[in-house]
C-alpha positions in Angstrom: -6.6 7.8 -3.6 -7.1 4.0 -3.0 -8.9 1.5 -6.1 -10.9 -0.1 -3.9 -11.6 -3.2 -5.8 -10.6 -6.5 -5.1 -9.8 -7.4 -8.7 -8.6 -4.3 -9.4 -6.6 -3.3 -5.3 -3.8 -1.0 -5.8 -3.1 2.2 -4.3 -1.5 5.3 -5.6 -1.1 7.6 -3.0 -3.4 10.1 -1.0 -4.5 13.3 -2.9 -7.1 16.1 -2.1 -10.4 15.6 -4.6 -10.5 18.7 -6.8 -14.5 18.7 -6.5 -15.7 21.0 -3.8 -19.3 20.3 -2.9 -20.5 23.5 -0.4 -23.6 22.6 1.5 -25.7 24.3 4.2 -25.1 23.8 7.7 -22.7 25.5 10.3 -20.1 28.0 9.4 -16.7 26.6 8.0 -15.2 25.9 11.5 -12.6 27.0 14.0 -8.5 26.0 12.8 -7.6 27.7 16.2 -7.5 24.5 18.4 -9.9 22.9 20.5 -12.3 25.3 22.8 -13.4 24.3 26.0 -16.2 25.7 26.2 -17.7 24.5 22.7 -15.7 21.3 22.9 -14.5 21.3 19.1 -12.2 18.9 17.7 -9.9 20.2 15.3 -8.4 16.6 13.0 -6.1 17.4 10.0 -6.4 14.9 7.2 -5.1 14.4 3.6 -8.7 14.3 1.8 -9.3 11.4 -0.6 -13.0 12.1 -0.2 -15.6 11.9 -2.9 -19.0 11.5 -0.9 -20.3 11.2 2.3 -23.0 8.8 0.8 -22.3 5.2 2.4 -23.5 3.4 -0.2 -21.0 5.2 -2.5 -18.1 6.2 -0.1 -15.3 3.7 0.3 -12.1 6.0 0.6 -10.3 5.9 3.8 -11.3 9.6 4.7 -15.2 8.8 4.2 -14.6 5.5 5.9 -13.7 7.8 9.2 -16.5 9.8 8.5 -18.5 7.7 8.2 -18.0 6.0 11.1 -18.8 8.8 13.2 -22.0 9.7 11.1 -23.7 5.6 10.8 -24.0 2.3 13.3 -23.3 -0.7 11.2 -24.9 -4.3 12.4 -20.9 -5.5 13.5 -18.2 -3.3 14.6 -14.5 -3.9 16.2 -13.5 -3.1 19.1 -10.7 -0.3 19.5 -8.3 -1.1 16.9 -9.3 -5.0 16.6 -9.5 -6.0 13.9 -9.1 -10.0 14.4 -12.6 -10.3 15.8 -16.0 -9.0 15.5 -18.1 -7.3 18.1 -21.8 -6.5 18.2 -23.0 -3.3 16.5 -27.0 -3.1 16.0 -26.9 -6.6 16.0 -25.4 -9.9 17.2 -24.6 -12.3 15.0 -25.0 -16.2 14.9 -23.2 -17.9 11.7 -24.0 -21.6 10.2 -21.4 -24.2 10.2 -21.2 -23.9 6.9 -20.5 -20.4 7.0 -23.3 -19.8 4.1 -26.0 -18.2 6.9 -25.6 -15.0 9.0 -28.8 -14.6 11.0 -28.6 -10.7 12.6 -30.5 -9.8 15.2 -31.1 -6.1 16.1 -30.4 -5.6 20.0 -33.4 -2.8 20.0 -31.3 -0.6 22.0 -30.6 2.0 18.8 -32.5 4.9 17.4 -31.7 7.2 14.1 -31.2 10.7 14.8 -34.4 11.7 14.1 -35.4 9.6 16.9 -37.3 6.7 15.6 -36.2 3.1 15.9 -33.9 1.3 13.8 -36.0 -1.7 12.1 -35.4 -4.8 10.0 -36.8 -2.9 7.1 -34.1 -0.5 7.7 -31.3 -2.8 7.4 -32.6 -4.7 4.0 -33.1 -1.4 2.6 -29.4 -0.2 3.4 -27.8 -3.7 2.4 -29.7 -3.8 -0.6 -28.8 -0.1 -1.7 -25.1 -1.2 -1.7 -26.2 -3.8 -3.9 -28.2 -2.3 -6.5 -26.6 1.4 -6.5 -23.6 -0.1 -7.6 -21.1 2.3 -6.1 -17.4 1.3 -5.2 -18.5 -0.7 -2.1 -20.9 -3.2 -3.8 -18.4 -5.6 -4.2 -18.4 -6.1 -0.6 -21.8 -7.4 -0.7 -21.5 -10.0 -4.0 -23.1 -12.9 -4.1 -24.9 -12.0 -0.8 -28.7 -12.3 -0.7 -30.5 -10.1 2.0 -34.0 -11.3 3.7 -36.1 -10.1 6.3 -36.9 -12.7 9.1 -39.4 -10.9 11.5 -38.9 -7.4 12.4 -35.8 -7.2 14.4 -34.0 -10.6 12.5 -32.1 -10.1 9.0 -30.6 -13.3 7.2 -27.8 -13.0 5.0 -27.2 -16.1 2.8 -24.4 -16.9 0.4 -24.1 -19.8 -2.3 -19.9 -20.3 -1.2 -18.6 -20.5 2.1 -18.0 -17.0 3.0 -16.6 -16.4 6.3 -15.3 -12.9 5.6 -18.7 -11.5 5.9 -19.1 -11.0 9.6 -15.6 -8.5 9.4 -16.9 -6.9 6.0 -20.4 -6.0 8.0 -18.5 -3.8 10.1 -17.7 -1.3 7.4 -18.9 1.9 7.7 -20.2 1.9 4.0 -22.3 -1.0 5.1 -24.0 1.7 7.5 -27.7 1.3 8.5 -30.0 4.5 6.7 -33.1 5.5 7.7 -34.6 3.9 5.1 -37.9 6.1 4.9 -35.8 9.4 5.1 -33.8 8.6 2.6 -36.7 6.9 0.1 -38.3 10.3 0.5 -35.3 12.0 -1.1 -34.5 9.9 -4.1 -33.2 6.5 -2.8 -33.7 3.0 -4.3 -32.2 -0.5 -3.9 -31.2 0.2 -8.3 -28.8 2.5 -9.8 -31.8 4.5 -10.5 -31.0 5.9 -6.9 -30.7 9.7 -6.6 -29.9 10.2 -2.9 -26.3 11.0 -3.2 -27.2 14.8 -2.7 -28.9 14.7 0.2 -26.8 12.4 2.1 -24.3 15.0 1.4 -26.0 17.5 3.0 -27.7 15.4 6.2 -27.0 12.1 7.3 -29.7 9.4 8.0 -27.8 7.7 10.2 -27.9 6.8 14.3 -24.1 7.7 14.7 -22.7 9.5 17.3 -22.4 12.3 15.1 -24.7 13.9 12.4 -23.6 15.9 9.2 -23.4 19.4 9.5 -21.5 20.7 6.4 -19.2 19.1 3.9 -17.0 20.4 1.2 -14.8 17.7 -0.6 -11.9 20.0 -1.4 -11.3 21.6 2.2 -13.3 20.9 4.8 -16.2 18.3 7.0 -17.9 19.7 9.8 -19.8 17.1 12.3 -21.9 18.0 15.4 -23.6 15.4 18.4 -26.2 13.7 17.6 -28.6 14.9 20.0 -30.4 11.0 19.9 -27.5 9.3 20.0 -28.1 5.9 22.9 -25.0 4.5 22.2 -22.5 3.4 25.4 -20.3 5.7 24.9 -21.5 9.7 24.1 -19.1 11.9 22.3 -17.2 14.3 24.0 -16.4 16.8 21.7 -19.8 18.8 21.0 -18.4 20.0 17.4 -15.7 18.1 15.2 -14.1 20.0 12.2 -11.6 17.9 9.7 -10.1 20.3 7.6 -7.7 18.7 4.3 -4.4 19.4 5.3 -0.9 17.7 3.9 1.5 16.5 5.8 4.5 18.7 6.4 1.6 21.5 7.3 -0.3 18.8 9.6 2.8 19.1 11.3 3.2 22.9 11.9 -0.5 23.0 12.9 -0.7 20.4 15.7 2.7 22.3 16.7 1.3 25.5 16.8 -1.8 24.8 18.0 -4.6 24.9 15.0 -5.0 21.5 14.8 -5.9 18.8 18.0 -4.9 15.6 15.6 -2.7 15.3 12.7 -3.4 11.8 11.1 -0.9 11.9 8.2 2.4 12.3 9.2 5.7 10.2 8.0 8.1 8.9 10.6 10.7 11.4 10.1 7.2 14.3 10.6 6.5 12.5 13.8 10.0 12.7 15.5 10.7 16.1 17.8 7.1 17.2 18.0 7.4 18.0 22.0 6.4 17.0 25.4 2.4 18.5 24.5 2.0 16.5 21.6 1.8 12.5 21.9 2.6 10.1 18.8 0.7 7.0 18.4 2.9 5.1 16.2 1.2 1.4 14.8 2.5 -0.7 11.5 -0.9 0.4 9.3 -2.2 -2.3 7.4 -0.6 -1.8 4.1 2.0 -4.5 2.9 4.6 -3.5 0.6 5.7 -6.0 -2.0 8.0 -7.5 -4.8 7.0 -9.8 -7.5 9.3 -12.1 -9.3 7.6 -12.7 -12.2 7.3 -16.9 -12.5 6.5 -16.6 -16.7 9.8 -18.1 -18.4 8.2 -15.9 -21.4 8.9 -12.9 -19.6 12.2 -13.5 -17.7 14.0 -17.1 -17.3 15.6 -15.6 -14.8 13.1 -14.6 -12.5 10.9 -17.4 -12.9 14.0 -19.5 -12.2 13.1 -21.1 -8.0 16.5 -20.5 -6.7 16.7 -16.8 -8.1 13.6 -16.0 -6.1 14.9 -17.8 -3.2 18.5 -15.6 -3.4 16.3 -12.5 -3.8 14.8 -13.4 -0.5 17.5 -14.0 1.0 19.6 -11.1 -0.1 17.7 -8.7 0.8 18.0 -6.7 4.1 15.4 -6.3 5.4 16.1 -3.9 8.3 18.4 -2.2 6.7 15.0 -1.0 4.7 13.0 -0.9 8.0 15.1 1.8 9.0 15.0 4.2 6.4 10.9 3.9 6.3 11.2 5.4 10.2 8.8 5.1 13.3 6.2 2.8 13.4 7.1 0.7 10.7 8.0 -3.1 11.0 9.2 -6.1 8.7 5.8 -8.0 7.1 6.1 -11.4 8.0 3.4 -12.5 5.6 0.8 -11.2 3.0 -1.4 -10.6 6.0 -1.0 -7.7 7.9 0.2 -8.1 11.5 -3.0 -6.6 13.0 -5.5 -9.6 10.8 -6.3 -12.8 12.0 -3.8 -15.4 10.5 -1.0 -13.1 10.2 2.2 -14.7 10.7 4.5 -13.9 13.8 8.0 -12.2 13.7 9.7 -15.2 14.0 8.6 -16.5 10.3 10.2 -13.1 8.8 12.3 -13.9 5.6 15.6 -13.8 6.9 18.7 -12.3 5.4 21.4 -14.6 4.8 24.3 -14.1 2.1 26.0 -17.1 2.2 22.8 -18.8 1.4 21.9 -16.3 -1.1 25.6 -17.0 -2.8 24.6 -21.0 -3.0 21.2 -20.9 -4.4 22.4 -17.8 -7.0 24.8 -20.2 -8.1 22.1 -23.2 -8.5 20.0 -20.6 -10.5 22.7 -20.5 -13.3 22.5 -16.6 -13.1 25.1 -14.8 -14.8 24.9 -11.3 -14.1 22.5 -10.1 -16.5 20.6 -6.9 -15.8 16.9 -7.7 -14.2 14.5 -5.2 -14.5 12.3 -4.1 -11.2 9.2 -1.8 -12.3 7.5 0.1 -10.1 5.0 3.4 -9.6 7.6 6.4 -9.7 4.6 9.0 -7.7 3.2 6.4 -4.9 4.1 7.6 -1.5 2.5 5.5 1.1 2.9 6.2 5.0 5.3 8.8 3.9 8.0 6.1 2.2 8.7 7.1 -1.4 8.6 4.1 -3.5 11.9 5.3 -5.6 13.8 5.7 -2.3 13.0 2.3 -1.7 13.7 0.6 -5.3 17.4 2.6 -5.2 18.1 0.7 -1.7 16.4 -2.7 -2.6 18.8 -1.9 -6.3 21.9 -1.2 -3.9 21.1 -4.3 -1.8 20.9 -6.7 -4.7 24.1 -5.5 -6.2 26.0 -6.4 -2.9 24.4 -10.2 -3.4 25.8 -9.9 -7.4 22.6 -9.6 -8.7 22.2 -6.6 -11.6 19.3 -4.2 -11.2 18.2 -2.0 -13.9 15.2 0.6 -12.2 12.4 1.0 -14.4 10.4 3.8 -13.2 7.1 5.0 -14.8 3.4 7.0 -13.6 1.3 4.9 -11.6 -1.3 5.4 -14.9 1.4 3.8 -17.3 2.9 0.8 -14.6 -0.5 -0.5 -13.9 -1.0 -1.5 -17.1 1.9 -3.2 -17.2 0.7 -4.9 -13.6 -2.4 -5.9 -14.1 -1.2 -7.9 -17.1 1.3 -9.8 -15.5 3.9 -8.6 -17.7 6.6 -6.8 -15.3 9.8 -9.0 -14.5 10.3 -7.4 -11.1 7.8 -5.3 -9.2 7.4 -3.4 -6.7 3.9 -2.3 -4.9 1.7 -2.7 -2.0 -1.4 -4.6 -0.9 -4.0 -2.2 1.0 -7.1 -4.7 2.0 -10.0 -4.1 0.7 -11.5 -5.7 4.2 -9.9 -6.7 7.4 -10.1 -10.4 6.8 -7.4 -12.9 5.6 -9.6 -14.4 2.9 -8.9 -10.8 0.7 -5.1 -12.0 0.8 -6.3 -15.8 -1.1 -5.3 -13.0 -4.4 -1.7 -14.0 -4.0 -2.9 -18.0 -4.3 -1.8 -19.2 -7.8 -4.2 -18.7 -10.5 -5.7 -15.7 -8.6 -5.6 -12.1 -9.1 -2.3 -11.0 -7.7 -0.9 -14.6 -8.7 -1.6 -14.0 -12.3 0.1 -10.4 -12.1 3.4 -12.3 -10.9 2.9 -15.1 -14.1 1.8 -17.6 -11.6 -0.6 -19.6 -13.1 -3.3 -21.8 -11.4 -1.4 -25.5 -12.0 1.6 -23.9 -10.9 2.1 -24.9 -7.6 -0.3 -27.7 -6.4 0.6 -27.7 -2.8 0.3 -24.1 -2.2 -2.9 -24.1 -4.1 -3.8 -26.9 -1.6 -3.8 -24.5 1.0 -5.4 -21.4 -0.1 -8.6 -24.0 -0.9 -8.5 -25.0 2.4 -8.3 -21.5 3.8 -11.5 -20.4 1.8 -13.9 -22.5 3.0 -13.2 -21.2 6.3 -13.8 -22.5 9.8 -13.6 -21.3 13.5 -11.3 -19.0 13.8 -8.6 -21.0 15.4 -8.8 -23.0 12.3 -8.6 -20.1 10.2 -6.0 -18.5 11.9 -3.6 -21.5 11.2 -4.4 -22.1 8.0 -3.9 -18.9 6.7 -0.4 -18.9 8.3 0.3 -22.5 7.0 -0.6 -20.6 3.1 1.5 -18.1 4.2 5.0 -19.9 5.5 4.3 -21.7 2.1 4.3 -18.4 0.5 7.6 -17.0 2.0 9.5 -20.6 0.9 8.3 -21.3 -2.4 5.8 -18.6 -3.7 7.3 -15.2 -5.7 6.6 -12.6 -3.5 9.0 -11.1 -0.9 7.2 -9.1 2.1 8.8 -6.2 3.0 7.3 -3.4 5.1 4.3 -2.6 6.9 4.8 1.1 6.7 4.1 3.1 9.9 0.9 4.6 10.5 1.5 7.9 12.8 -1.1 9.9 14.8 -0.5 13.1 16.3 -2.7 14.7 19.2 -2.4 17.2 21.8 -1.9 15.6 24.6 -5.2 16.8 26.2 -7.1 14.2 23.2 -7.2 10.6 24.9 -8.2 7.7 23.2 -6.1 7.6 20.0 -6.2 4.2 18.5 -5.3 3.5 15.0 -8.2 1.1 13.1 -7.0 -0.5 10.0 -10.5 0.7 8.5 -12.1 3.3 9.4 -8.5 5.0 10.7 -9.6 6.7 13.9 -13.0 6.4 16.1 -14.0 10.0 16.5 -16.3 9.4 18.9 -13.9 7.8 21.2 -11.4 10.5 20.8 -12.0 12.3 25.2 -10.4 15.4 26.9 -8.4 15.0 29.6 
């Protein structure tokens, strides 16, 4: 289950939602395999699912759902996430990066058939807004107007150029706003159309709802109205909440076309039917050296934290996370715009490590490194990892004491800066670098690592700079300029971008991983 919060971003490991919510629809599916003759898609995922409601959904298994069942105004393209394309709209953005004028190409119709309109897309925008479910932060601050009917203007006070990527999420879907008004929706938390939109969707997806259970089981059929480019193939899609070690056996054996959850060690030997798409996901996994003498002298000492960094080895801990994971260069992950290139990795190097551990006046005192004892992300175990970053450190003459504790009891100790070291991941919240400005002193992230807002004048230079934005070639470098700042002087030490690995049948073509929304069902053909 992911906190989906800016303020509040950690993750803490996928789990199944005990809830089961039965609706009406078509029976509970075939777990045989895909037919032929009914093209069904059978896709095995580890349900962290709480509603199929966009304006309340914003878990990564409703994000794929999602997808399939609602058009937002800006997509990506294939697994993309650096750029935006056009969705239901194309986009024009002010200089200033304070107006987003949306114009609806006209080509789109709901699933009932009638045209998607301007009123439509206020309506849906301002749900998000006013229901104040988990996805509202994405619109704060953002004010919603109707131009004419087929031109929406979004206007913020601050630069914002995050918004275009954050449009593309499928919780920012567009409803049929008089369907849904008929069963209980609002633009207030007065809003009361959660059940229905868990038993139909209002969307003009590819797909509509047919059944859902939280617990076990979605079941999606074509949307007969779909006019997008690019019609499903698979008449009938059933994603059935499966773990991973049995996600294994299943697309093995058969019952399942796509298994989305598997580690790197599940995704080795799987056989000549079965192809492995293996991608760095977008999660960035993390230590903080907390810069707070009040908590520990020694980690807040600059040439500790510099023979941290440079002790550490760093493939070494690539290798035990297995395939498809990589070293994260930066805060940002690899697949963003402004992420930072292999060749600005940290770089091991004792001898350097031996100098500046001497320069920090360290003498061998135990150091404490907290972290979540029950987060496994991408199939790496965080206490696996803390015993080899523990053994590495001890090679460099640096004293680790583990401190393991419940995700429930360490975030506490977290969010209020008050860990020496730590150890945790960033999973965005959107696919723009402006969600990674957190790690900027004074800012959320910053804070939890006793980095305070005067602390570093230069660095906080930077991260001004980056927010008020710019073209994207602009943006692009300035993000990485924060970030080589970052990796020499700041107190976190990237680590991994764990492996994301997706299983399929050989017979399912176009796998692509998507940093947001996972997979593209309706891309998914049939050779």
């Amino acid at each position: 289950m992911v906190f989906r919060s800016a303020k509040t971003r950690i993750a803490v490991g996928s789990a199944a939602v005990a809830l089961a919510l039965v609706v009406t629809g078509c029976s509970s599916g075939k777990t045989t395999g895909s037919d032929s003759a009914s093209k069904t898609l059978t896709i095995d995922k580890a349900f962290d699912l709480k509603t199929a409601d966009p304006g309340r959904m914003y878990e990564p298994t409703g994000e794929m759902v999602d997808k399939a069942l609602y058009e937002t105004l800006l997509s990506f393209t294939g697994g993309d996430v650096s750029k935006v394309a056009p969705g239901l709209a194309t986009l024009k953005v002010s200089s200033d990066s304070k107006t987003f004028t949306l114009t609806l190409t006209g080509t789109h119709k709901f699933s009932d058939g009638t045209a998607i309109t301007a009123d439509d897309v206020v309506f849906s925008l301002g749900r998000v807004i006013g229901v104040k479910g988990n996805p509202s932060f994405l619109l704060d601050g953002v004010t919603v107007t109707k131009k004419n009917a087929t031109t929406v203007v979004l206007t913020t006070k601050t630069a914002t150029p995050a918004l275009p990527s954050i449009l593309a999420n499928p919780a920012l879907g567009i409803l049929n706003s008089k369907v849904v008004k008929a069963h209980g929706g609002t633009t207030t938390d007065k809003d009361s159309a959660e059940k229905y939109l868990n038993t139909h969707s209002a969307g003009s997806g590819p797909y509509v709802l047919s059944s859902l259970n939280l617990a076990s089981q979605v079941v999606l059929t074509a949307n007969k109205n779909y006019d997008g480019s690019d019609k499903p193939t698979y008449t009938r899609v059933v994603i059935q909440n499966v773990k991973g070690p049995t996600q294994k056996i299943n697309v093995q054996g058969g019952s399942a076309d796509v298994a989305l959850d598997l580690s790197g060690t599940q995704a080795t030997g799987l056989g000549s039917s079965i192809k492995v798409t293996s991608d760095p996901s977008a999660n960035v996994i993390f230590l903080l050296l907390n810069q707070n003498p009040a908590v520990s002298k020694i980690t807040s000492n600059p040439y500790f934290v510099k023979a941290v960094k440079e002790s550490i080895d760093y493939a070494d801990l690539v290798s035990i996370a297995g395939t498809g994971t990589s070293q994260a260069p930066g805060v940002v992950p690899s697949m963003f715009l402004g992420a930072l290139k292999s060749a600005d990795e940290l770089k091991t190097d004792a001898a350097a490590a031996k100098s500046d551990l001497a320069k920090s006046g360290y003498a061998g005192e135990s150091v404490t490194l907290n972290f979540p004892s029950d987060i496994t992300l991408n199939g790496i175990e965080f206490p696996t990892l803390a015993q080899r970053i523990q053994s590495q450190l001890k090679t460099a003459g640096i004293t680790i004491d583990l401190a393991p504790a419940p995700v429930a009891t360490e975030l506490d100790a977290y969010r209020n800066g008050t860990e020496t070291i730590g150890l945790w991941y960033w999973g965005p919240d959107y696919p723009d670098p402006s969600d990674y400005l957190v790690f900027a002193p004074g800012n959320v992230v910053g804070l939890r690592a006793g980095w305070s807002a005067t602390a570093d004048a230069s660095i906080s230079k930077l991260a001004d700079a980056a927010t008020i934005g710019g073209s994207n070639a602009e943006r692009a470098s300035q993000f990485q300029d924060l970030q080589k700042a970052l990796n020499s002087s700041g107190p976190f030490i990237p680590l991994l971008q764990p492996g994301n690995n997706i299983a399929a049948k050989s017979s399912v073509s176009g796998v692509v991983y998507n940093a947001v929304w996972t997979i593209d069902i309706a891309a998914l053909g049939s050779k």
